[in-house]
VEXDREN-2710 file (C-alpha; in Angstrom, 1 decimal):
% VEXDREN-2710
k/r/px/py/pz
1/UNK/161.4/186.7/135.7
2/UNK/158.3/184.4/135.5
3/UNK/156.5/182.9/132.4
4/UNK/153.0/184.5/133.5
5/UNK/151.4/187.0/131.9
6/UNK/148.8/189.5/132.9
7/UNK/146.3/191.3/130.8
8/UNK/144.8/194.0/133.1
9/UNK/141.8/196.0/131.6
10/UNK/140.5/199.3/133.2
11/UNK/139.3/202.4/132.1
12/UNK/141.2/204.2/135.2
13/UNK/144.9/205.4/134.3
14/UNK/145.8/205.0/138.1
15/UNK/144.4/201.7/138.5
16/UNK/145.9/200.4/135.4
17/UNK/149.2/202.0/136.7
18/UNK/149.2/201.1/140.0
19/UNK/148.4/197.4/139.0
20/UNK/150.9/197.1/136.5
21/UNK/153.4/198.3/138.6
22/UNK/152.4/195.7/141.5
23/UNK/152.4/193.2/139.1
24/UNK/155.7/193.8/137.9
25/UNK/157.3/193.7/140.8
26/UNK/155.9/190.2/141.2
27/UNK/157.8/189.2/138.2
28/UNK/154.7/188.7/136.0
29/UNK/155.1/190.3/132.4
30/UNK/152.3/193.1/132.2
31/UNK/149.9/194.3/129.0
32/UNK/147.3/197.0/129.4
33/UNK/143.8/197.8/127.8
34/UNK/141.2/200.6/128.2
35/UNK/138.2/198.7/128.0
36/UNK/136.5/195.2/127.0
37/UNK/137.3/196.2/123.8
38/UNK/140.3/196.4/123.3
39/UNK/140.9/193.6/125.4
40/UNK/138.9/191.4/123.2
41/UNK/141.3/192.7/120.3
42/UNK/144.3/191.9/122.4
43/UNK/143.1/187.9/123.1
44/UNK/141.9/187.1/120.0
45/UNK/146.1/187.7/118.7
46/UNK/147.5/186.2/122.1
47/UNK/147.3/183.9/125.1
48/UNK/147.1/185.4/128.5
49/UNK/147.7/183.2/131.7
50/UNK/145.8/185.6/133.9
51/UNK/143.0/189.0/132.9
52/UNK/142.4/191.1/135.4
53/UNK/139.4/193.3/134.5
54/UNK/137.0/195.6/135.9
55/UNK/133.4/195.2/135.5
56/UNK/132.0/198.5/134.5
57/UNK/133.6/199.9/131.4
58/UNK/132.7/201.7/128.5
59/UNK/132.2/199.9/125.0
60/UNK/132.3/196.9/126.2
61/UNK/132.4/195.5/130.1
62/UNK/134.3/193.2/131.7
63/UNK/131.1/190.4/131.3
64/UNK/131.9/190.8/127.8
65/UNK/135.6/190.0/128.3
66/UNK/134.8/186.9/130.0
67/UNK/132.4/185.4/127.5
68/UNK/134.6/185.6/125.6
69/UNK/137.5/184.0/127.5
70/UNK/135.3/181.2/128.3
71/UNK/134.4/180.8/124.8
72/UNK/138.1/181.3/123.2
73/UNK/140.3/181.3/125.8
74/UNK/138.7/178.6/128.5
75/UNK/143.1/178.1/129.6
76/UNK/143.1/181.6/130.7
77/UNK/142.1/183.0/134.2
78/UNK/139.4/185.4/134.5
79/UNK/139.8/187.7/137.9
80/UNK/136.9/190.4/138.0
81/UNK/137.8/194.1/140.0
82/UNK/134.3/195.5/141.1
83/UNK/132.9/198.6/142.9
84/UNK/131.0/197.6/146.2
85/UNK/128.0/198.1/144.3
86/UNK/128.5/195.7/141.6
87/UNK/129.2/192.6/144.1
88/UNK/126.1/191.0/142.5
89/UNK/127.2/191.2/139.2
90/UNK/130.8/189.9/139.8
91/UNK/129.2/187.0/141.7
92/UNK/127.1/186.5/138.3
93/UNK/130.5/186.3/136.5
94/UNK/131.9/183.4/139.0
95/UNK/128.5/181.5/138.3
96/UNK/129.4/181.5/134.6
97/UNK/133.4/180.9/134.9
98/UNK/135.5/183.7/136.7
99/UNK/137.7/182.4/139.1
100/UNK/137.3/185.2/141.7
101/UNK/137.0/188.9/142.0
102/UNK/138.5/191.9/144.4
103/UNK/136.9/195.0/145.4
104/UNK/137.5/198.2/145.1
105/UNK/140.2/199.9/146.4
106/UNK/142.1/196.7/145.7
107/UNK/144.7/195.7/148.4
108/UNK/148.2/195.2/146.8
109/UNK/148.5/191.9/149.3
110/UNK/145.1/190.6/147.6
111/UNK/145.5/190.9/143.9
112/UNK/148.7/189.0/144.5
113/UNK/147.3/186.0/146.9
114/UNK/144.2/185.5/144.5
115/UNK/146.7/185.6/141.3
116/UNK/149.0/183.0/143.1
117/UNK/146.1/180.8/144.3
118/UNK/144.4/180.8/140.7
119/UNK/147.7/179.5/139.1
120/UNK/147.9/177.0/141.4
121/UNK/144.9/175.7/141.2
122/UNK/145.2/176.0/137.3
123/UNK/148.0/173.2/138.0
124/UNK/146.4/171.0/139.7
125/UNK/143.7/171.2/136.7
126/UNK/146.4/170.7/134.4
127/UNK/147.9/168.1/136.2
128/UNK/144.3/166.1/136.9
129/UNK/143.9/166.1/133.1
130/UNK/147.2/164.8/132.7
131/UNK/146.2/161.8/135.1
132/UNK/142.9/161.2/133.3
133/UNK/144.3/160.7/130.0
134/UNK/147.3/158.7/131.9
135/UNK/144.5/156.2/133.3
136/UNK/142.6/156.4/129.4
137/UNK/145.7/155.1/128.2
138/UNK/146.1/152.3/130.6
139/UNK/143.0/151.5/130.9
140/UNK/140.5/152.8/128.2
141/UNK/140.6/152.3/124.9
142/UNK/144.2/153.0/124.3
143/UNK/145.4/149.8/124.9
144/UNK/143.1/148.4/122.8
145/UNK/144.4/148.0/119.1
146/UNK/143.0/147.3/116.0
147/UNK/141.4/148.8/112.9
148/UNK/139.3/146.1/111.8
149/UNK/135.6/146.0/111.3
150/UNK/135.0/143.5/114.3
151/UNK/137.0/146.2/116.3
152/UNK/134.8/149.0/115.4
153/UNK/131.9/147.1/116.4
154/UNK/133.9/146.3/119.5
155/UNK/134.2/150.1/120.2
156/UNK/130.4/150.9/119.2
157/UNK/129.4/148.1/122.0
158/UNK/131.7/149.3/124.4
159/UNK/130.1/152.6/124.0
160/UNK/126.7/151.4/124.4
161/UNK/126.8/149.0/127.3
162/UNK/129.3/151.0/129.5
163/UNK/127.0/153.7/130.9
164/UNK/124.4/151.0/131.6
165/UNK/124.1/148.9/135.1
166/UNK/123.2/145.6/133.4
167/UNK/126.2/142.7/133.9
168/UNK/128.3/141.8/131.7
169/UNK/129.9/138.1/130.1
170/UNK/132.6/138.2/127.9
171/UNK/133.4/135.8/125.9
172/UNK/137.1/134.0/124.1
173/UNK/139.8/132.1/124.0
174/UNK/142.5/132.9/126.5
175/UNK/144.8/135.3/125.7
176/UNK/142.3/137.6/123.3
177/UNK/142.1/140.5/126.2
178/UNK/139.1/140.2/128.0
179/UNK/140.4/142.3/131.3
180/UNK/141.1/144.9/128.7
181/UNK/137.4/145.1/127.4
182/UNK/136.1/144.8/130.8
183/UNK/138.5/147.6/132.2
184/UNK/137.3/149.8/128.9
185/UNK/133.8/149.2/130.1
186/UNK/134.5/150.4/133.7
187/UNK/136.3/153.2/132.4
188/UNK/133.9/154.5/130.0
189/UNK/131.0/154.5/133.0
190/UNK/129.8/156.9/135.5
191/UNK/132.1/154.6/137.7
192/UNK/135.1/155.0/136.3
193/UNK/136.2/157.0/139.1
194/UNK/135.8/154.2/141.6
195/UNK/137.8/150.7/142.1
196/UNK/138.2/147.9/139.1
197/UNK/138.3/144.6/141.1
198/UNK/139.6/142.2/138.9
199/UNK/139.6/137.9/140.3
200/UNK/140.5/135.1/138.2
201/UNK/138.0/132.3/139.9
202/UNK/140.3/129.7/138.1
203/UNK/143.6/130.5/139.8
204/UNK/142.7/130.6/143.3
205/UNK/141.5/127.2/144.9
206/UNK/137.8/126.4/146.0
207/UNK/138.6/126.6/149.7
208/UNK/139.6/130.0/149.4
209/UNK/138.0/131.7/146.7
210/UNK/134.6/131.9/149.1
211/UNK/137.1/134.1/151.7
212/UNK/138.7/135.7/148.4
213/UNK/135.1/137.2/146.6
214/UNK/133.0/137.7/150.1
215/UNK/136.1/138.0/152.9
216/UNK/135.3/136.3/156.3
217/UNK/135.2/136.8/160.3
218/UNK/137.5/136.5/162.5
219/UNK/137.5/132.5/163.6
220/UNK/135.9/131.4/160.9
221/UNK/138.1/128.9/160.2
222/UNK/141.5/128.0/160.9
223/UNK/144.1/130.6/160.3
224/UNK/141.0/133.3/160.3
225/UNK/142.9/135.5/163.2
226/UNK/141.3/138.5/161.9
227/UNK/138.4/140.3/160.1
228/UNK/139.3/140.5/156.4
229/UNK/137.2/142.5/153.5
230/UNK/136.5/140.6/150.0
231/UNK/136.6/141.7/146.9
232/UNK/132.7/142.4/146.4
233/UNK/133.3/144.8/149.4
234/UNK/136.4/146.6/147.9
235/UNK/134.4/146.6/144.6
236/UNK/131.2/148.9/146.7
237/UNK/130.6/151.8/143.9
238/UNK/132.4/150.2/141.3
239/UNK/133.1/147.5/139.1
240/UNK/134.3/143.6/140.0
241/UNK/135.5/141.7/137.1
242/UNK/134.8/137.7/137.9
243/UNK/137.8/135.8/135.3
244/UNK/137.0/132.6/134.5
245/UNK/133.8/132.7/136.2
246/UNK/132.8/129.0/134.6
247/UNK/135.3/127.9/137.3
248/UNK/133.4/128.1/140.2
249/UNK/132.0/125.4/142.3
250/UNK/128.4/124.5/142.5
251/UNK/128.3/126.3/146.2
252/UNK/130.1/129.5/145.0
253/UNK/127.5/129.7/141.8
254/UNK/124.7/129.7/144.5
255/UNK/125.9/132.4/146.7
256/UNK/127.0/134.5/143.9
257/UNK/123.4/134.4/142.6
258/UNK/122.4/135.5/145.1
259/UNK/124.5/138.8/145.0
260/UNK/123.6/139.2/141.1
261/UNK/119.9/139.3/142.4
262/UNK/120.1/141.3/145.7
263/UNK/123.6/142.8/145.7
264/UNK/123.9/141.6/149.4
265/UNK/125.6/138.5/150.9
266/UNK/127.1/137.2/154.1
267/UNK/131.2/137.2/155.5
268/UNK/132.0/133.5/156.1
269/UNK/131.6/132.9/159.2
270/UNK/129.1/136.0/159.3
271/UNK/125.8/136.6/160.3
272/UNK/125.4/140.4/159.3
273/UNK/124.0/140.6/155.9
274/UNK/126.3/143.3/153.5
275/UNK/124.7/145.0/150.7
276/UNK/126.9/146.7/147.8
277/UNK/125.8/148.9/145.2
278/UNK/128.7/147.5/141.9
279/UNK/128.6/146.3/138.7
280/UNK/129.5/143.0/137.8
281/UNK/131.6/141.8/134.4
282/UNK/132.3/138.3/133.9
283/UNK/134.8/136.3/131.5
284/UNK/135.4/132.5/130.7
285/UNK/137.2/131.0/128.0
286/UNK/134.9/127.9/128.1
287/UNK/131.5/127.3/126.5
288/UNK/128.8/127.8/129.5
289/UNK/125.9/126.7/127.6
290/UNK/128.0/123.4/127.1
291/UNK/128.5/123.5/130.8
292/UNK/124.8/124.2/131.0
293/UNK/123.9/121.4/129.5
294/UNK/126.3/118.8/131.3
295/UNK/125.2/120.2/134.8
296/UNK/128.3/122.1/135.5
297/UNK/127.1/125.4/135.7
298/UNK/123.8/126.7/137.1
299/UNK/121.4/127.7/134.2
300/UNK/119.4/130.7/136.4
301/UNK/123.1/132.1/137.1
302/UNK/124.2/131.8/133.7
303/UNK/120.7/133.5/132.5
304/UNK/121.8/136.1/135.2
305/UNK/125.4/136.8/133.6
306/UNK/124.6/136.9/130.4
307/UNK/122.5/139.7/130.6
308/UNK/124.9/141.3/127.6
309/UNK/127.2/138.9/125.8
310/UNK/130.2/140.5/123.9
311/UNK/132.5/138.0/122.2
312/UNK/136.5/138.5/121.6
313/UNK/137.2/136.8/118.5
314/UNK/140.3/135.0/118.2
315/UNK/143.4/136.7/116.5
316/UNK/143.5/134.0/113.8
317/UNK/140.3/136.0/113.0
318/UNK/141.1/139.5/112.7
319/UNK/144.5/139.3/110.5
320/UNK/144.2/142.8/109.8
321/UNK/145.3/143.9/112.7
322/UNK/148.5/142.1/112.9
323/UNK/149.9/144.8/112.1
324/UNK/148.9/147.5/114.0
325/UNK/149.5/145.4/117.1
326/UNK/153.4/144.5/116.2
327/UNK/153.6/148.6/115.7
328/UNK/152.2/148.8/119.0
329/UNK/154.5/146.4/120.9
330/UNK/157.3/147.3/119.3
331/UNK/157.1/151.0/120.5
332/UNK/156.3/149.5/123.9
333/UNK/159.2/147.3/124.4
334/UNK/161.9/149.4/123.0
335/UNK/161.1/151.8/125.5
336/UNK/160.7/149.1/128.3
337/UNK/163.7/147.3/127.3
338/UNK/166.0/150.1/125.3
339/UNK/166.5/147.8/122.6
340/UNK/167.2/148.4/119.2
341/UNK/164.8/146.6/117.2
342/UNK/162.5/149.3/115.0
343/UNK/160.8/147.4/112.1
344/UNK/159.5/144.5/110.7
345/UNK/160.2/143.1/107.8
346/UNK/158.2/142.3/105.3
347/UNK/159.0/138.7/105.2
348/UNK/158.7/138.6/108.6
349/UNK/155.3/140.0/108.7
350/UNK/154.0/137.6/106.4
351/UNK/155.1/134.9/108.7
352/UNK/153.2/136.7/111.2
353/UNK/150.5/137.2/109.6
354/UNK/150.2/133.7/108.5
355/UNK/150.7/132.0/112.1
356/UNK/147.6/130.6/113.7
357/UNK/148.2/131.9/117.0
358/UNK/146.4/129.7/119.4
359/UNK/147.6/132.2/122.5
360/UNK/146.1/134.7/120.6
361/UNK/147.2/138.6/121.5
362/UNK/149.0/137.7/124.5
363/UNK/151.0/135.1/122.6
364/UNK/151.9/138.0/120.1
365/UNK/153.0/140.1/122.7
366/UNK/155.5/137.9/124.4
367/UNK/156.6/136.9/121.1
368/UNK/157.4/141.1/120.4
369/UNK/159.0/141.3/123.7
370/UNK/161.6/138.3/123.2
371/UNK/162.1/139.7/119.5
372/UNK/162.9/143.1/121.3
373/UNK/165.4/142.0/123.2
374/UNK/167.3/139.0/121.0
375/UNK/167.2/140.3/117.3
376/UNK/170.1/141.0/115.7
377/UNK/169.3/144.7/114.4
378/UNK/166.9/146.9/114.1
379/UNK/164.9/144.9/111.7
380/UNK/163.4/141.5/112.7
381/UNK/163.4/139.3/109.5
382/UNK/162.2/135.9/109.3
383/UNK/165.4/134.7/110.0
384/UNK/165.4/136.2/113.1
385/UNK/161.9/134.6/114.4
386/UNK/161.7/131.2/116.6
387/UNK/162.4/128.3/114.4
388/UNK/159.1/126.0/115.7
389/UNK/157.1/129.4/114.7
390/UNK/158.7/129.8/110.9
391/UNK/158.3/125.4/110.8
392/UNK/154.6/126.4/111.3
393/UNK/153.6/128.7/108.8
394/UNK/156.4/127.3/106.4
395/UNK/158.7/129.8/106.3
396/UNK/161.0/130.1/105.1
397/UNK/159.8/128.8/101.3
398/UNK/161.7/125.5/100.3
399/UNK/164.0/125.0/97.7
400/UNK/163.5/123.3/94.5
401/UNK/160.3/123.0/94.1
402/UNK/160.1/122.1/90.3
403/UNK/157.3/124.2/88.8
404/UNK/156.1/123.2/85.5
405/UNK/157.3/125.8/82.9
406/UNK/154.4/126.6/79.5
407/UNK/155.3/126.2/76.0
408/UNK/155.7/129.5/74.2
409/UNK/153.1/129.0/70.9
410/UNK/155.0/129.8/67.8
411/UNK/152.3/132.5/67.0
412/UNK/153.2/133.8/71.0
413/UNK/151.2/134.8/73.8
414/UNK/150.1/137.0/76.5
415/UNK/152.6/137.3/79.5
416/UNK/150.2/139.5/81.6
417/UNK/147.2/137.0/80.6
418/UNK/149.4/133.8/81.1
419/UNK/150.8/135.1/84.6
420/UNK/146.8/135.8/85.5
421/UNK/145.9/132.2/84.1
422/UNK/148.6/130.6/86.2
423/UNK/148.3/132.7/89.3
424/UNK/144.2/132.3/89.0
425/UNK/144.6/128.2/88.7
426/UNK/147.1/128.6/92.1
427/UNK/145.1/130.2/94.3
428/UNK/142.2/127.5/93.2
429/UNK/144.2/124.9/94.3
430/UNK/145.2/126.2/97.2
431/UNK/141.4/126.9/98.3
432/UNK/140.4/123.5/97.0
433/UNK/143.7/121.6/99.3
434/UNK/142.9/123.7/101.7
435/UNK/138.5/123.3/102.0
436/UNK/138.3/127.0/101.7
437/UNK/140.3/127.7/104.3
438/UNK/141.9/131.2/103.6
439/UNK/144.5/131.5/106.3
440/UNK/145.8/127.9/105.2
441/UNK/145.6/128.8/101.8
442/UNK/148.0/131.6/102.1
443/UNK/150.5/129.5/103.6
444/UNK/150.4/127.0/100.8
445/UNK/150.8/130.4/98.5
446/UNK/153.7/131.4/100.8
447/UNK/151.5/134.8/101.2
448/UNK/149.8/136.3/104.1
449/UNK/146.0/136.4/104.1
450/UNK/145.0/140.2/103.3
451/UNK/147.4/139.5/100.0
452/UNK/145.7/136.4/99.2
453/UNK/142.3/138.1/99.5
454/UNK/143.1/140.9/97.2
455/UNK/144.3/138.7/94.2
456/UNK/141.0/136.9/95.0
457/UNK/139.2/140.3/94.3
458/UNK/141.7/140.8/91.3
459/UNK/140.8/137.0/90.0
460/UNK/137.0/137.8/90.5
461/UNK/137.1/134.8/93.0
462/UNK/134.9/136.4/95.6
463/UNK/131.3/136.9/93.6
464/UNK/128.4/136.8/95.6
465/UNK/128.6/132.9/95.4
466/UNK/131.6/132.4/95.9
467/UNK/131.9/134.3/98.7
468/UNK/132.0/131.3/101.5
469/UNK/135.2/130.0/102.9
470/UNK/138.1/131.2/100.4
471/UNK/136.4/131.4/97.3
472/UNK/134.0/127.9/97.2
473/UNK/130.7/127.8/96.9
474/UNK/128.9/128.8/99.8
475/UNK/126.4/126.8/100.9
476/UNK/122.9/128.2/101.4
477/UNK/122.0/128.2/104.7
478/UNK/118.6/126.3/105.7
479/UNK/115.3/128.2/106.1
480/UNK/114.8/129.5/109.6
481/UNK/118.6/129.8/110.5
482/UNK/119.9/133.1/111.7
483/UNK/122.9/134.4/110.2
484/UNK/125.7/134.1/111.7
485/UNK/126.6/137.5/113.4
486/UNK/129.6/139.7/112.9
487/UNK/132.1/138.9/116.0
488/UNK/133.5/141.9/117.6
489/UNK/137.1/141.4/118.6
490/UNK/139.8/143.0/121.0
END
């Protein structure tokens, strides 16, 4: 017995008969209605895999029955049964969505090929979809985390510059996910079906990065023995994503120029000139304009690049979403690895959250992964973290301390007003030690940052202005200075 079902609709007894019964046979389970009608009534309670309908019925006709498919039931397969005379129409009806239709007298032979064929080909829809939101996951946005506001601006940019032609530089420290903003680029553009060439300039030597980005002839130089394609060629219709593009030589930044301005260039060792039709997205981790301005990187190419400039914040800078990431890894590597380790404590998150992580994202990760595999249950606790990471954020809190205890008036006092006074002067402290600094603050506080921030809020410590770093005075910026913009991060 198969899990298909059939929904045949004719206004003939002996069609509807003879149809059920060949269907049947094939194993399908088999419902009947008289008209559009009732068939309408019949879909809007349940889901049919396949409706076989004729065309010309009374109340209302099998058109009907598939606008309505196609509005409500888009999953379901539409086959049309028409007279010789109403070919036109039932051609009308593939136009707008049927998969096929038979003529009259139907062939047994026929109604079962075209029922066969449609499920199949329903599959391979089914499975394409599948592979689409495989590739989203792995490349789009998926594997991008975060819920802060730099990532929502992150998104919004993503959005607006991906169905665009105009290159790309990307901006951050190393480590903040650059290839994952530029893949989410390719991915949300008309190219996305195409190749994502990814090089990273600064891992491949200057002698062979030329061969690498433009490929060469055979004989161009020693060891050439053959013809090889480069990776603006495998690129052609898509995207190439240049990694540490500061890294390039002064002869590389001239020829690569040239291909941002004319899409064509030369083989080494070629004479034939090679146009491409891609989109380029560049990365570095260094500051160009610097390198600009000390004559190691061309101006015009870096005018060229940085036709839209996105910058990845650090992670230091988007504390927020700590979290969200640790969630995210975690899931990962206990599935990678089959360990054990479920949660975070909260301890333990504070200590992550008050880290400075100058490997950013990628330094988190790798961190998740060891914790995966080494913790001692299925919580990870402070305890359980590297002992050079808890040294850093001064974890675990010292003994001892001594902590000056008030006086209790003879007439008495507030507790909830003296715990505010005391907690209030603290967190002053802390900002004033610290030059504002929130992140170090915290760690003098032995709290992590979004806690800090919301007994600042409680404390009325972040007024309009007070409302530079931590909780000083912020100074007024200079006439004539732009404000400093909102970083985007990844």
């Amino acid at each position: 017995m198969r899990n298909e079902s059939v929904l045949v609709v004719d206004d003939a007894p002996e069609i509807r008969a003879f149809l059920t019964e060949l269907l049947q046979g094939e194993g399908f389970a088999v419902e009947t209605a008289t008209d559009g009608q009732e068939a309408i009534e019949m879909l809007e309670g349940r889901f049919f895999d396949v409706v076989l309908t004729d065309v010309n019925m009374p109340r209302k006709d099998g058109m009907a029955v598939l606008d309505y498919i196609q509005e409500h039931s888009p999953d379901s397969i539409c086959i049309l049964v028409t007279g010789y005379g109403s070919i036109r129409d039932a051609v009308e009806a593939m136009r707008k969505g049927a998969f096929d239709y038979l003529t009259k007298p139907v062939k047994a032979e026929e109604v079962a090929l075209v029922i066969e064929r449609a499920l199949e080909v329903r599959e391979l829809r089914r499975e394409n979809q599948n592979l689409k939101k495989e590739l989203r996951t792995r490349y789009g946005f998926d594997r991008i985390v975060g819920a802060s506001p730099a990532m929502q601006d992150l998104f919004d940019l993503i959005e607006k510059v991906a169905d665009t032609e105009s290159t790309v530089l990307i901006t951050g420290e190393s480590g903040t996910g650059k290839e994952l903003i530029a893949h989410a680029i390719h991915f949300a553009s008309d190219r996305r079906d195409n190749s994502f060439i990814p090089i990273n300039c600064g891992a491949i030597p200057p002698e062979l990065l030329e061969s690498e980005l433009f490929g060469h002839e055979k004989g161009a130089f020693t060891h050439a023995i053959r013809t090889r394609i480069g990776r603006f060629e495998l690129a052609n219709k898509g995207t190439i994503f240049l990694d540490e593009v500061g890294e390039m030589s002064p002869a590389l930044q001239v020829k690569l120029l040239r291909v941002l301005q004319d899409r064509q260039f030369e083989r080494v060792g070629g004479v034939r000139t090679i146009r491409v039709d891609i989109r380029v997205i560049a990365a570095t981790n260094i500051d160009l304009e610097e390198a600009v301005r000390e004559g190691r990187f061309r101006e015009d190419l870096y005018y060229r690049l940085n036709v839209i400039p996105i910058h990845v914040p650090p992670l230091r800078e988007r504390v927020s979403d700590i979290p969200l990431l640790v969630q995210h890894f975690l899931e990962r590597f206990r599935q990678k690895n089959r360990g054990r380790l479920e949660r975070v404590a909260e301890d333990a998150m504070q200590c992550l959250m008050a880290y400075e992580w100058p490997g950013n994202v990628r330094e988190l990760e790798n961190l998740m992964e060891r914790m995966s595999i080494l913790a001692s249950g299925p919580v990870l606790t402070a305890q359980d973290l590297p002992a050079s990471f808890t040294r850093a954020t001064g974890y675990p809190l010292s003994e001892g301390i001594p902590v000056p205890v008030p006086t209790l008036p003879e007439e008495g006092l507030s507790l909830n007003a003296a715990v505010q006074t005391f907690e209030k002067n603290l967190i002053l402290q802390a900002l004033d030690r610290t030059g504002g600094v929130k992140n170090r603050a915290a760690q003098l506080l032995r709290l992590n940052r979004t806690t800090l921030i919301e007994k600042m809020k409680k404390q009325r410590l972040m007024t309009p202005a007070t409302r530079g770093r931590g909780g000083r005075p912020a100074k007024k910026k200079p006439e004539g200075t732009a404000p400093s913009r909102a970083a985007a991060g990844a």
